[in-house]
C-alpha positions as CSV (number, residue, x, y, z in Angstrom):
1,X,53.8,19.5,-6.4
2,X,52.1,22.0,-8.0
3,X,52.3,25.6,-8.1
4,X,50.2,27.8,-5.6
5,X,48.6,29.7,-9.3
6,X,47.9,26.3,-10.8
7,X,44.1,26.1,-11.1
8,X,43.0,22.8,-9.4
9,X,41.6,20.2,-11.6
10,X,39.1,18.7,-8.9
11,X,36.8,21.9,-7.9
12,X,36.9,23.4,-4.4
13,X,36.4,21.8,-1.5
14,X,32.6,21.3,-0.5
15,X,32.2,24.1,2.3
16,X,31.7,22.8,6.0
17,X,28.0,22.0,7.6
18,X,26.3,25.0,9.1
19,X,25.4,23.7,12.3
20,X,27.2,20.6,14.0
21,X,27.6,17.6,12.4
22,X,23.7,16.9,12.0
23,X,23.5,20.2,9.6
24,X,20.3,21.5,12.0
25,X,19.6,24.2,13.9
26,X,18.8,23.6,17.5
27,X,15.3,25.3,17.9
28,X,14.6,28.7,20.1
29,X,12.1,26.2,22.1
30,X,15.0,24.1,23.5
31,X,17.0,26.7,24.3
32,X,13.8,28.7,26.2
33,X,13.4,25.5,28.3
34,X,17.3,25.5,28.3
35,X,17.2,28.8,30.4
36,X,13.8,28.1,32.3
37,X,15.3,24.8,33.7
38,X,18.3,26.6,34.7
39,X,16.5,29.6,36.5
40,X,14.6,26.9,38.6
41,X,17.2,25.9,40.7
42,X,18.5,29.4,40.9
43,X,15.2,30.6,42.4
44,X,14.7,27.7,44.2
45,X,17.8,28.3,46.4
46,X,16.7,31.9,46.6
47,X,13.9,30.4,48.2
48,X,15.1,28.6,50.4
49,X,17.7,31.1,51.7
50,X,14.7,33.1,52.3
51,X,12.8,30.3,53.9
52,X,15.3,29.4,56.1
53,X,16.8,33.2,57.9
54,X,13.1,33.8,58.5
55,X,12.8,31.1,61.3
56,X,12.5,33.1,64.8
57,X,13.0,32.8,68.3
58,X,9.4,32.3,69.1
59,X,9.0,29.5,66.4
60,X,12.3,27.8,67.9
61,X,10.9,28.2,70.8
62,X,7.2,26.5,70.0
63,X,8.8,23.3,68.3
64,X,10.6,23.1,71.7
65,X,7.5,22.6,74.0
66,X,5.9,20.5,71.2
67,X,9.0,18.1,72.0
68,X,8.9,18.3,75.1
69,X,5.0,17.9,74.9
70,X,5.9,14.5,73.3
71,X,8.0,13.6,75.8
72,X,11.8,13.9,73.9
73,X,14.4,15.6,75.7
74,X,14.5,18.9,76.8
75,X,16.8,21.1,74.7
76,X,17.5,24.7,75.5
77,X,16.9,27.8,73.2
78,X,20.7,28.1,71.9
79,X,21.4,24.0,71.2
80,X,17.9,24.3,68.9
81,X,19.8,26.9,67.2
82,X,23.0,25.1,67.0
83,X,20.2,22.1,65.2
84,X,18.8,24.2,62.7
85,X,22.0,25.8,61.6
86,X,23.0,22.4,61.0
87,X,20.4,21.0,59.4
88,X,20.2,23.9,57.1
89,X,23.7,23.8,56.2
90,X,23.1,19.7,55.5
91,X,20.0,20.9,53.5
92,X,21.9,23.3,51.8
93,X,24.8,21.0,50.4
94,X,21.6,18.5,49.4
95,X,19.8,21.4,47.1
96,X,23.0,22.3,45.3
97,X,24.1,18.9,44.8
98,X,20.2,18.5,43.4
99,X,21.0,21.3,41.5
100,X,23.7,20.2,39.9
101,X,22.2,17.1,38.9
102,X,18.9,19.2,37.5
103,X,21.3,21.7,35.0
104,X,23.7,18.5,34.2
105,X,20.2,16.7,32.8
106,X,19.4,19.7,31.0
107,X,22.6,20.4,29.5
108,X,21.8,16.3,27.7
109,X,18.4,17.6,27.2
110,X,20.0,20.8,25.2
111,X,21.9,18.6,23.5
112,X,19.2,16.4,21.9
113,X,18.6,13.5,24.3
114,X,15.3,12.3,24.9
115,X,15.3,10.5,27.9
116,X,17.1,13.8,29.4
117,X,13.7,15.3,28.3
118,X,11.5,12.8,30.2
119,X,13.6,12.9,33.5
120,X,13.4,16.6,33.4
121,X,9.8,16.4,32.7
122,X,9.3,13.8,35.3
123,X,11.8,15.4,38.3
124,X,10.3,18.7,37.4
125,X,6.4,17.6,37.5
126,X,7.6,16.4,41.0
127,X,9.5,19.6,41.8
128,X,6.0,21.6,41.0
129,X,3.7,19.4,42.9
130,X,6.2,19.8,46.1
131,X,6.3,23.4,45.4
132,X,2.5,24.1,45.6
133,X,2.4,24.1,49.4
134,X,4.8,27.2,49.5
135,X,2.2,28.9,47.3
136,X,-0.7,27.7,49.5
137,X,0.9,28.9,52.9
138,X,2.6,26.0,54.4
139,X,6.2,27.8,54.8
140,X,7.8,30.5,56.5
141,X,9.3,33.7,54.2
142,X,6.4,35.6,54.3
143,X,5.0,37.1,51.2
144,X,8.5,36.9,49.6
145,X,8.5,33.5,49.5
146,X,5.2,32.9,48.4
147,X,6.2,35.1,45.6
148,X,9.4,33.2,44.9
149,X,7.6,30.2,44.4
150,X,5.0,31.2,41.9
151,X,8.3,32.2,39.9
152,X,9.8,28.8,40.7
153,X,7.0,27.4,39.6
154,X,6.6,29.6,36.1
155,X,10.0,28.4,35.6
156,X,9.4,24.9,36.1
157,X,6.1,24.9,34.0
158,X,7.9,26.9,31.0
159,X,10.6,24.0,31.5
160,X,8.4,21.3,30.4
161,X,6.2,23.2,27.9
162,X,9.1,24.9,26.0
163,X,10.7,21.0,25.8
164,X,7.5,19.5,24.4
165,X,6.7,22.4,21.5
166,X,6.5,21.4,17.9
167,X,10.0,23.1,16.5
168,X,11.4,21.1,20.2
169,X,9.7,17.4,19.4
170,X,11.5,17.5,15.4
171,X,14.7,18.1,17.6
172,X,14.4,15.4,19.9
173,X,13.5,12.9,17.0
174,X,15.7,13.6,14.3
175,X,18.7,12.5,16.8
């Protein structure tokens, strides 16, 4: 054993690599789209919170005489409510379960993997198209949920371009 003041005949140790076990940096890029992907979902559930306490009495009452009109059976004001808090609450366990699925794929795609790139490209190029209509005027919320979605969908689009930037396609390939 030798003493603590001994000078050590092999040099010191090489110091450790700056940045994970690759020595790299991730870039800004991937952590941009990182955030964007993540505010998405976060939106999108603000939108459909929004979407979905807006529905009234009147518009209850309308898809009632179009069933009727088609001949189903008649329901009464209060059981379509009962329905639609249902089905929201079904909905609502579907979009964060989506959710989850969307941040876990970008937490791979923050991480360097690829193909976590090109299902987030291609869920979120689906996610945008299915957004448009909210944009256009095919929902209910009002102004507030047309605004909502032309967030979601700045989200979405800053998503897929901050993933596909120079300093972000050196990242993906060096792994």
């Amino acid at each position: 054993m030798t003493p603590p003041d001994a000078v050590n005949p092999y040099g010191a140790a090489p110091p450790p690599p700056p940045e994970g076990p690759s020595g790299r940096q991730r870039p800004r890029a991937v952590d941009y789209s990182f955030w964007a992907g993540v505010a998405s979902p976060i939106i999108g559930l603000v939108l459909f919170a929004v979407a979905s306490t807006t529905l009234t009495d009147a518009e209850l009452e309308m898809v009632i005489s179009q069933a009727e009109a088609a001949g189903q059976q008649q329901i009464t004001l209060d059981q379509a409510r009962a329905l639609f808090q249902v089905t929201i609450a079904i909905a609502a366990v579907f979009c964060l379960v989506l959710a989850g699925l969307w941040i876990m794929f970008l937490v791979f795609m923050r991480n360097g993997r690829n193909w976590a790139r090109i299902v987030i490209t291609v869920v979120g190029v689906l996610w945008f198209l299915l957004t448009i209509p909210t944009v256009v005027g095919g929902s209910t919320g009002g102004i507030a949920a047309v605004l909502l979605a032309v967030l979601q969908l700045a989200a979405l689009a800053a998503t897929i371009i901050y993933a596909y930037t120079t300093p972000a396609n050196t990242h993906f390939q060096s792994r």
